[in-house]
N, C-alpha and C positions, 0 to 999 in steps of 0.2 A: 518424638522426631517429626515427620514428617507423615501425612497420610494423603491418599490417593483414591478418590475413586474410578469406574471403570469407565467412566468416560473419557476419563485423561488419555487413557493407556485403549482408545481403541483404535483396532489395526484398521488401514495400514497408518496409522500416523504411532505406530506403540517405538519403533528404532528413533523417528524424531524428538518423541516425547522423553525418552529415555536419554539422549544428548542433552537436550534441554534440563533435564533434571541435574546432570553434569555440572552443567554450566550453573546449574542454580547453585552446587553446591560450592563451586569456584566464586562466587562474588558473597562470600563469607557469609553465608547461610541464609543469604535475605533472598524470601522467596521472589525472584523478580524474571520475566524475559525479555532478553537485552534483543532489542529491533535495531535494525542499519536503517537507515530512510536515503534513498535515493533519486531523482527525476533528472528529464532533460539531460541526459547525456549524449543525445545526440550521433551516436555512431563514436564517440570518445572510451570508452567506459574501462577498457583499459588501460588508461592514464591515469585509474582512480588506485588510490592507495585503499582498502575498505577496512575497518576496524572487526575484530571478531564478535560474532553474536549469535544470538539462539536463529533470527527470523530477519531475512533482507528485503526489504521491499522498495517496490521498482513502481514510481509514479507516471510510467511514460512516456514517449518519446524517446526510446531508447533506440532510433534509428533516426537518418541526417535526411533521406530521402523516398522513406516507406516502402521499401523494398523486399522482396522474399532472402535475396541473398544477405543482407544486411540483418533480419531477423534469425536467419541460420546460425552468422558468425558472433552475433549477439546471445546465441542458446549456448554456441560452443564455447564459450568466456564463463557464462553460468554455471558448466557443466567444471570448472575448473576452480569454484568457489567452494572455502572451507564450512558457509552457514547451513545447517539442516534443514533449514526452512527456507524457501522463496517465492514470494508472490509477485506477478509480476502483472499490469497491464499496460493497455496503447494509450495512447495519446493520438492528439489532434495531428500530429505526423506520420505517425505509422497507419499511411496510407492502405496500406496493404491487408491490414487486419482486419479490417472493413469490407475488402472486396471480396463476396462470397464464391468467385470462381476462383481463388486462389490458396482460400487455407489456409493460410500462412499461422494460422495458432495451431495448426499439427507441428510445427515444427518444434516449440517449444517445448521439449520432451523437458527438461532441467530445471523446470519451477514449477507453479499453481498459476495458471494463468486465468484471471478472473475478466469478465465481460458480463456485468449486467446479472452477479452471482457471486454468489455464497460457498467457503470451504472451510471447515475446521483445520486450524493450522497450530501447529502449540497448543491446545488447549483454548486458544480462543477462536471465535467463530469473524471472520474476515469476509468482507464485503468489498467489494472492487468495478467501477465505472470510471470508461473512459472520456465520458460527453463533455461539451465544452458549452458553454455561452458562445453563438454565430462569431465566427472570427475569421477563420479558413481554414483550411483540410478536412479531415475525416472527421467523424461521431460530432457531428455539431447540429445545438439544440436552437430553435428559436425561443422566445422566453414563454409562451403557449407553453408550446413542447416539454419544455424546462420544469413548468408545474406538476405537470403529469405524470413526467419522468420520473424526480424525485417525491412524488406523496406515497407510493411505496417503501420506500426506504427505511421508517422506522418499524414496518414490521418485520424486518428480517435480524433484528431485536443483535444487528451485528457488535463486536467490542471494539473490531479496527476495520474503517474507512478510509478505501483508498481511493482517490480521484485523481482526475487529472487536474481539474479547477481546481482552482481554493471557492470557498464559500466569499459570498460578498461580506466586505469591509471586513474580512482576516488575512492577512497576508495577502492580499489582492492589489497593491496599489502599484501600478506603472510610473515610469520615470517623471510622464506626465502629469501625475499626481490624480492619477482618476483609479477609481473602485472598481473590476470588470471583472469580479466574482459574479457569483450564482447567486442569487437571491433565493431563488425557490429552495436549492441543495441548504442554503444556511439555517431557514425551516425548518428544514427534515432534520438537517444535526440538533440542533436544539429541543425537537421533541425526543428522537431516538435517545442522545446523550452518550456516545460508546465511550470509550477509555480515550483514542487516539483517532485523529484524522489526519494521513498523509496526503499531499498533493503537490502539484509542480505548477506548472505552464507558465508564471509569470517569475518572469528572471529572478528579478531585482527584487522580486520583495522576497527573499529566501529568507529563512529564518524560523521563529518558535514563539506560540502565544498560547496561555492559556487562561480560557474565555473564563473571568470570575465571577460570573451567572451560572454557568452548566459544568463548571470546572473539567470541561473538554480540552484535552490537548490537538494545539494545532500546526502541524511541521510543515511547510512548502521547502521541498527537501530540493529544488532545481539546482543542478550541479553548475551550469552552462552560466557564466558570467554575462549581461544583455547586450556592452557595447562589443567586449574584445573577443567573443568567443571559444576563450581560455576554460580550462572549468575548472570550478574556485576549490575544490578538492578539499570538500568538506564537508563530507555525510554525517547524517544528524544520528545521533545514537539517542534511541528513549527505552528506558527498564520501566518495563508494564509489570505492575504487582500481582502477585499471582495470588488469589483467591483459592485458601486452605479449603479443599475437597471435603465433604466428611464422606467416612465408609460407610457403603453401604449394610447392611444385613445380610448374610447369606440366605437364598430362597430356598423355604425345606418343603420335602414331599412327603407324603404320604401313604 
C-alpha cells in the first residue's frame, strides 16, 4: 500500500496531511497533490468559483487598494474555503503589507502567509516572495536589488515557488509584446529546479509552461482579465506527484 514517514505526518501539519492522504486516495490511487493556483484578484475573489484540492495558492494582489480592511475581508473568504492548505502572499498592490506600522499580515490568521520564507505545507517545502521588477507600488526590486535578492533562493532547496513576478521570457509578455519578468529570479529557478512555480502580475500572459531544459512547471495563475477587469474565472489546478516516503527504522535503546 502506501508508506509514510515521519516527516509527512509532523504536527501541526499531521490533520492537513491526513486530508491530503484522503484526497490522494480520491484521485484513484495516484499518489498526487492537487494545488488551486490563484493571483490578481484584486478585491474580486468571491466571484471565483474555485475547484476542490489538497493546497490553494494565492500569487497576490489579492486586494484592489492595499488596504488593512480589504485584507481582513479577504482572510474572512479564506476562512470559509473547503482546501487544507493555503498559502497565501502580497503583491505589488497590497500596499499595506509592507508597511511595518500596520501589520496587516497578523490579520491573515486562515492561510501560511509567506514573505521572504519558507513553510512545509503538504509535505512539500513552499517558498513565497512578493518583489517585483521596479514598476509601482509596494516590494519592488531594482535589477541590482533583484540579483541579490534572488541568489539565495536555491538554497532553500524549496519544491513550490510562489511569486508575484513571473521569471523573464515565461509567461511574462504584455500586450505590448515586451518581456518584463525577472531575470535574476529566472537564474535562481533554473539552478534550484523545484517541481512548480506559481505567479501572477501580468494579466494577459496567464497561463502554463513547462520549461523543457529544467522540466519546471510554470503557472501565472492571474485571475483579473488586463482590458475589462472581469476575472476570467479560471484557476489553474496542477497534481504535484508525491514522492513514496520510505519508513524509517524504529530507534532502539539500550
Amino acid at each position: 500500500f502506501f508508506r509514510f514517514n515521519r516527516v509527512f505526518f509532523q504536527l501541526p501539519a499531521a490533520v492537513a496531511a491526513a486530508r491530503c492522504f484522503r484526497s490522494v486516495l480520491s484521485l484513484g490511487m495516484r499518489a498526487a497533490l492537487r494545488v488551486v493556483c490563484i493571483s490578481d484578484t484584486h478585491g474580486r475573489h468571491r466571484r471565483l468559483r474555485l475547484p476542490a484540492g489538497d493546497l490553494l495558492i494565492h500569487a497576490g494582489d489579492f486586494t484592489n487598494h492595499g488596504t488593512p480592511e480589504e485584507v481582513a475581508e479577504f482572510n474572512e473568504w479564506l476562512g470559509t474555503l473547503p482546501h487544507p492548505n493555503k498559502v497565501v502572499i502580497a503583491g505589488n498592490l497590497d500596499a499595506c503589507m509592507q508597511d511595518p506600522t500596520v501589520e496587516a499580515h497578523s490579520l491573515l490568521t486562515n492561510c501560511t502567509y509567506l514573505c521572504d520564507s519558507t513553510a512545509q505545507v503538504a509535505g512539500f517545502m513552499v517558498y513565497g516572495s512578493p518583489w517585483t521588477p521596479k514598476f509601482y507600488g509596494a516590494f519592488q526590486l531594482t535589477p541590482q536589488a533583484s540579483v541579490s535578492h534572488w541568489a539565495a533562493l536555491p538554497e532553500t532547496k524549496a519544491q513550490i515557488v510562489v511569486t508575484h513576478a513571473p521569471c523573464a521570457g515565461i509567461l511574462d509578455m504584455t500586450r505590448a509584446r515586451r518581456h518584463v519578468g525577472d531575470e535574476a529570479l529566472a537564474r535562481a529557478i533554473r539552478a534550484l529546479r523545484p517541481k512548480l512555480v506559481v505567479c501572477g502580475h501580468i494579466h494577459e500572459a496567464f497561463g502554463q509552461f513547462t520549461d523543457p531544459e529544467t522540466g519546471v512547471r510554470h503557472v501565472n495563475a492571474a485571475q483579473m482579465e488586463h482590458l475589462s477587469g472581469n476575472l476570467q474565472g479560471q484557476p489553474v489546478v496542477v497534481d504535484l506527484e508525491l514522492e513514496e516516503p520510505q519508513l524509517e527504522s524504529p530507534a532502539t535503546t539500550s
